[in-house]
C-alpha positions as CSV (number, residue, x, y, z in Angstrom):
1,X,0.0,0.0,0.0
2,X,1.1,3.2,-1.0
3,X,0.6,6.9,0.3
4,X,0.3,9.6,-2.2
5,X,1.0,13.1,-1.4
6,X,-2.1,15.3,-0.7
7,X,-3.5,18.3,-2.1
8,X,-3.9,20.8,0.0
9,X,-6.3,24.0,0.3
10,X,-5.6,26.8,2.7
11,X,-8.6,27.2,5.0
12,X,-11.1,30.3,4.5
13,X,-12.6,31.6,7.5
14,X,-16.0,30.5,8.4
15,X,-16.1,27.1,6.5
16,X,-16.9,23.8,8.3
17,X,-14.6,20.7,7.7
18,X,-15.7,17.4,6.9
19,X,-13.8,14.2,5.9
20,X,-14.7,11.5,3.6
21,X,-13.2,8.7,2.7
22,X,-13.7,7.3,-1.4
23,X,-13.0,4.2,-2.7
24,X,-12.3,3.8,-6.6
25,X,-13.2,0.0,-7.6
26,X,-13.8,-1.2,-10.8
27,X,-11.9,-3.7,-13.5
28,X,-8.4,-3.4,-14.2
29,X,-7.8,-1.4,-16.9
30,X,-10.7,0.8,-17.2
31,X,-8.4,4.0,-15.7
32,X,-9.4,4.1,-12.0
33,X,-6.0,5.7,-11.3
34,X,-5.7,8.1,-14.3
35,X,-9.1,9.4,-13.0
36,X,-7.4,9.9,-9.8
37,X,-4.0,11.8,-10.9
38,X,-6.2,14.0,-13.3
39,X,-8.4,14.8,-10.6
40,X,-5.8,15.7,-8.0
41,X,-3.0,16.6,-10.3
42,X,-4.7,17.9,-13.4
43,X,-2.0,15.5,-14.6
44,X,-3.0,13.0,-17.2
45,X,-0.2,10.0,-17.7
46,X,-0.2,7.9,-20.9
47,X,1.7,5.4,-19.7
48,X,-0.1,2.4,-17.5
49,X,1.0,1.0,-14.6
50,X,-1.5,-1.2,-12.8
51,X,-2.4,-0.4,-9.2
52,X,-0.8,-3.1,-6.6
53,X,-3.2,-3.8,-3.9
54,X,-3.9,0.0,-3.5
55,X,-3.2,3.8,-3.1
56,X,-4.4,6.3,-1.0
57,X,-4.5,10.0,-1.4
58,X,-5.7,12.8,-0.1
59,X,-7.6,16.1,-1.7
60,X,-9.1,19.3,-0.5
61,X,-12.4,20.1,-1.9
62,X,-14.3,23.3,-1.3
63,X,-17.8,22.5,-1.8
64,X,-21.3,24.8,-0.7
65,X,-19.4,25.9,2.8
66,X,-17.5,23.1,3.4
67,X,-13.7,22.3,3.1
68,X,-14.2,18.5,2.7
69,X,-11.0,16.5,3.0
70,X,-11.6,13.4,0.4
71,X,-9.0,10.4,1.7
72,X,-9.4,8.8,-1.9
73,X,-8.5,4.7,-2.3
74,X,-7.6,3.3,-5.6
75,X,-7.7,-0.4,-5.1
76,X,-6.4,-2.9,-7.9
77,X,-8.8,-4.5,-10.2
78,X,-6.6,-7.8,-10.7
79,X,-8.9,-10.5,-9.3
80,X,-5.7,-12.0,-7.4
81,X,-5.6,-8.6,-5.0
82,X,-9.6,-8.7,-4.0
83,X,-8.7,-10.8,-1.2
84,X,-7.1,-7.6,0.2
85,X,-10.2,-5.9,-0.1
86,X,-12.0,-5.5,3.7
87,X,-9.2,-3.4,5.3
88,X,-9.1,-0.8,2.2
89,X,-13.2,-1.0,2.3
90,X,-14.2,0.0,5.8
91,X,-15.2,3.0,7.0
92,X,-15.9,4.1,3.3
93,X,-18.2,7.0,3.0
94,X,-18.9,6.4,-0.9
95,X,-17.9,4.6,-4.1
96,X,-16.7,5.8,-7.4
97,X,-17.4,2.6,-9.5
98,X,-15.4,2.8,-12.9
99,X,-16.3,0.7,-16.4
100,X,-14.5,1.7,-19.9
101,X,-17.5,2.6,-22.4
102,X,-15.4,0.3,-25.0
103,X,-15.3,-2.9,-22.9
104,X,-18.2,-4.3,-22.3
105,X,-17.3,-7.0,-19.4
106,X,-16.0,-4.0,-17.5
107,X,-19.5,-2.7,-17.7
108,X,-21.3,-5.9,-17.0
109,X,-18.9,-6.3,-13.8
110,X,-20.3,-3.2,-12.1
111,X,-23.1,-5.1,-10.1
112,X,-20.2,-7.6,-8.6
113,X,-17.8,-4.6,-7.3
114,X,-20.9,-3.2,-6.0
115,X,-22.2,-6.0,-4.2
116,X,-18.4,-6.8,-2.9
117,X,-18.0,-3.2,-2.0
118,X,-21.1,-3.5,-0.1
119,X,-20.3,-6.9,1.9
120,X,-16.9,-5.5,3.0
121,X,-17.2,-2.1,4.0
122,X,-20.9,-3.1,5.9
123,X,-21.9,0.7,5.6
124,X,-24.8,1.5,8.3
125,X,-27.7,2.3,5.6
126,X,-26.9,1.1,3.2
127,X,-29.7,2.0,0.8
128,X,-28.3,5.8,1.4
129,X,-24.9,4.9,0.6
130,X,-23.7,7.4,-2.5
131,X,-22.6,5.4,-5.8
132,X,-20.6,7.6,-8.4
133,X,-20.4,5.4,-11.8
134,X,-17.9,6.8,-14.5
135,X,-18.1,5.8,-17.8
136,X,-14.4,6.4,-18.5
137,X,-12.8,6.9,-22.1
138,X,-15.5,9.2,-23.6
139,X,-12.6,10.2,-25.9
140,X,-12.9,6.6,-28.0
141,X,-16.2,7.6,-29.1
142,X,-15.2,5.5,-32.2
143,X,-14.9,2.6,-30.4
144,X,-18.1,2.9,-27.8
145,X,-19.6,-0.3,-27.1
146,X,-21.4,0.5,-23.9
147,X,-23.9,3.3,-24.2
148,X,-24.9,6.1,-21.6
149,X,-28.7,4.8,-22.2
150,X,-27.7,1.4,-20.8
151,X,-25.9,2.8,-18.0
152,X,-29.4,4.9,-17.2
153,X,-31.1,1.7,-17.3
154,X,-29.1,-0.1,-15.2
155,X,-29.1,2.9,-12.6
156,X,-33.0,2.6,-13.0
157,X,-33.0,-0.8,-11.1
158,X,-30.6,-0.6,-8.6
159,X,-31.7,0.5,-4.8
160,X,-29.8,3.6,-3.6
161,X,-28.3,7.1,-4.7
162,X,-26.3,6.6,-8.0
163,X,-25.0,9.8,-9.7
164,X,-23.2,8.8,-13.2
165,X,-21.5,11.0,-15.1
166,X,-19.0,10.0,-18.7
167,X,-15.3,11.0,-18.1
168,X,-12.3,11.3,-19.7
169,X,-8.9,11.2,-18.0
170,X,-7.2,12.0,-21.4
171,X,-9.3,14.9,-22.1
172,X,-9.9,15.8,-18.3
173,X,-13.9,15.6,-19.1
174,X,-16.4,16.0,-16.0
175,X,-13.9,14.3,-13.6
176,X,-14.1,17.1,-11.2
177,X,-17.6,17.9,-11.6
178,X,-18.6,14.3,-10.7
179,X,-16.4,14.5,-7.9
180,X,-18.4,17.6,-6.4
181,X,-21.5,15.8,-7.0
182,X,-20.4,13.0,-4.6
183,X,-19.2,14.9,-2.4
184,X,-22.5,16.5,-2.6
185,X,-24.2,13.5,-1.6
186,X,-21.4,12.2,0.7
187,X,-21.9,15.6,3.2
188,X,-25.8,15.2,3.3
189,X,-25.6,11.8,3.8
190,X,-23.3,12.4,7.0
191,X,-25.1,15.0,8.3
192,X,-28.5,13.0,8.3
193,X,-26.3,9.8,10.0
194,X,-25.6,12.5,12.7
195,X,-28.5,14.0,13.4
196,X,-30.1,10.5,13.7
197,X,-27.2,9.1,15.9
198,X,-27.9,12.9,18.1
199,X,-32.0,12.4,17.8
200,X,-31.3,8.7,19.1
201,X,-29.5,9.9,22.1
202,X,-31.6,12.6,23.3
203,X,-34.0,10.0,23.0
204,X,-32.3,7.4,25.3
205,X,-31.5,10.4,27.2
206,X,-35.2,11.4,27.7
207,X,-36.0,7.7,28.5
208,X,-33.5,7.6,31.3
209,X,-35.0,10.5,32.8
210,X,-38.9,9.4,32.7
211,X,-37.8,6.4,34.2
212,X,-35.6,8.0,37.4
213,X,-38.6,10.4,37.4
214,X,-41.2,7.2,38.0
215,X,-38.7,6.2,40.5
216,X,-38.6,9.0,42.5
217,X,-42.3,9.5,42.5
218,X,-43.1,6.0,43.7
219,X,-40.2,6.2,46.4
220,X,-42.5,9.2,47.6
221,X,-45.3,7.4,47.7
222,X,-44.5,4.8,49.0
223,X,-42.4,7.1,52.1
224,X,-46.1,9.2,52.3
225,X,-47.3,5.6,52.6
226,X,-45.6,4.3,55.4
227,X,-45.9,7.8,57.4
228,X,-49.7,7.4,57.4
229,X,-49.6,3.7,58.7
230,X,-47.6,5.1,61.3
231,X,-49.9,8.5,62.7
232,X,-52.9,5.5,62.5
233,X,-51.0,3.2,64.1
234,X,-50.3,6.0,67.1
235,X,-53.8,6.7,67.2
236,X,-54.7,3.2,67.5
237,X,-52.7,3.2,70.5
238,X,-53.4,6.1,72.0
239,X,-57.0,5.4,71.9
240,X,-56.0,2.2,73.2
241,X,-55.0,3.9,76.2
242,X,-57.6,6.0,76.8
243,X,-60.0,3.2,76.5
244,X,-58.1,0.8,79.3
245,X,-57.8,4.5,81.3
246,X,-61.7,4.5,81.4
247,X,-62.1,0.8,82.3
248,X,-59.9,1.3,85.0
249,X,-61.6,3.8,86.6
250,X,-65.0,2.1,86.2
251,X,-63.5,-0.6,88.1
252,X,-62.3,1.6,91.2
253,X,-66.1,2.9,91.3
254,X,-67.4,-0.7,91.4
C-alpha cells in the first residue's frame, strides 16, 4: 500500500470541515488511477501501470461551505488482489465505481464490485450509501460499445443514490464535476447519520430521565405511605390507652 502526497487547500474563515473517505473500484484497466491523478493533479499520464493492492490520497475540496477532505482509495482491479479488499473498504463514505464505455465485461462487472464493495465495508444504511459510476474513455467515441442509455437503465434498477457522469482522464472531461457531486451526496448523507445518531441519544436520554422520574415518584409514595400507617398506628394506641384508662376507673367505682 502506498501513500500519495495530498492536495492541500488553505482554510477560509468560516467554513466547516468534513472528511470522507472514497473508494475507486472497478476492473483493471478501465483508468481508475488516471481518473485519480487528473483529478488531483490535473495530470494525465499515458503510460499504465496497474495499481498493486492499493493507493491512497488525499484532496481538498471546497464545496457549498464546506472544506471536505476526500481520503481517496484506488484499489487494484486484478482478481488475485480482491482478497485484500476488507481493510481498504471499511469506513468508506462512498464509491466511485469505474467501467470503460469500449469494454463491455467492464461494464457488466459493475453489479459484482458493487455488491463486494457493499459486503466489505458493511456501511450503516446502506440503501443511502452514494454510488458515483464513471463511464471512462469518452474520448474513443469511435470505439463505444457500452452506451450512456444502458448505464441509465441499469441505474434505473438498482436500490440507492447513483450519480453517473461520462469521463475522460485524457481529455480531463467531467472528472471534477462528478467529484463535487459525490461529495454533494457524501456531506448530506453524513449529516443526516448525525442527526439521527444525536435524535437517538436525546431519546435514550429522555428515556433515562422518565424512568428515574417514575422512580422518584413511587419512592414518595411509598415514604407518604408508610408515614400514614404510622400516625394510624399512634392513634390506634393512644385510643387504646384511653379506653383501658376508662375501664380502670369504672372498676375503682365498682
Amino acid at each position: 500500500m502506498e501513500s500519495k502526497p495530498s492536495t492541500h487547500i488553505t482554510p477560509t474563515p468560516g467554513l466547516k470541515k468534513s472528511f470522507a473517505k472514497v473508494v475507486v473500484i472497478g476492473d483493471s484497466g478501465v483508468g481508475k488511477t488516471s481518473l485519480i491523478q487528473v483529478f488531483e493533479n490535473n495530470k494525465f499520464n499515458q503510460t499504465f501501470k496497474p495499481t498493486i493492492g492499493a493507493d491512497f490520497s488525499n484532496k481538498e475540496l471546497i464545496v457549498e461551505d464546506k472544506l471536505v477532505t476526500l481520503q481517496i482509495w484506488d484499489t487494484a482491479g486484478q482478481e488475485r488482489f480482491q482478497s485484500l479488499g476488507s481493510a481498504f473498504y471499511r469506513g468508506a463514505d462512498c464509491c466511485v465505481l469505474v467501467y470503460d464505455i469500449t469494454n463491455p465485461l467492464s461494464f457488466a462487472n459493475l453489479n459484482n464490485w458493487k455488491a463486494t464493495f457493499l459486503t466489505k465495508s458493511d456501511p450503516k444504511d446502506p440503501q443511502t450509501m452514494p454510488f458515483l459510476i464513471l463511464g471512462n474513455k469518452a474520448d474513443e467515441e469511435g470505439a463505444r460499445k457500452v452506451s450512456a442509455e444502458e448505464t441509465q437503465r441499469y441505474i434505473s434498477q438498482q436500490d440507492g443514490t447513483f450519480i453517473f457522469f461520462e469521463t475522460s482522464a485524457k481529455e480531463n472531461k467531467n472528472i471534477e464535476d462528478a467529484f463535487r457531486e459525490l461529495v454533494k451526496k457524501v456531506t448530506f448523507r453524513q449529516e443526516k447519520l448525525n442527526n439521527k445518531i444525536l435524535q437517538d441519544n436525546q431519546n435514550a436520554e429522555g428515556a433515562k430521565s422518565a424512568g428515574q422520574a417514575v422512580a422518584g415518584n413511587t419512592s414518595r409514595r411509598m415514604t407518604r405511605s408508610t408515614k400514614t400507617n404510622v400516625v394510624l398506628d399512634d392513634k390506634t394506641v393512644k385510643a387504646a390507652q384511653e379506653a383501658a384508662s376508662q375501664k380502670r376507673g369504672c372498676c375503682k367505682a365498682q
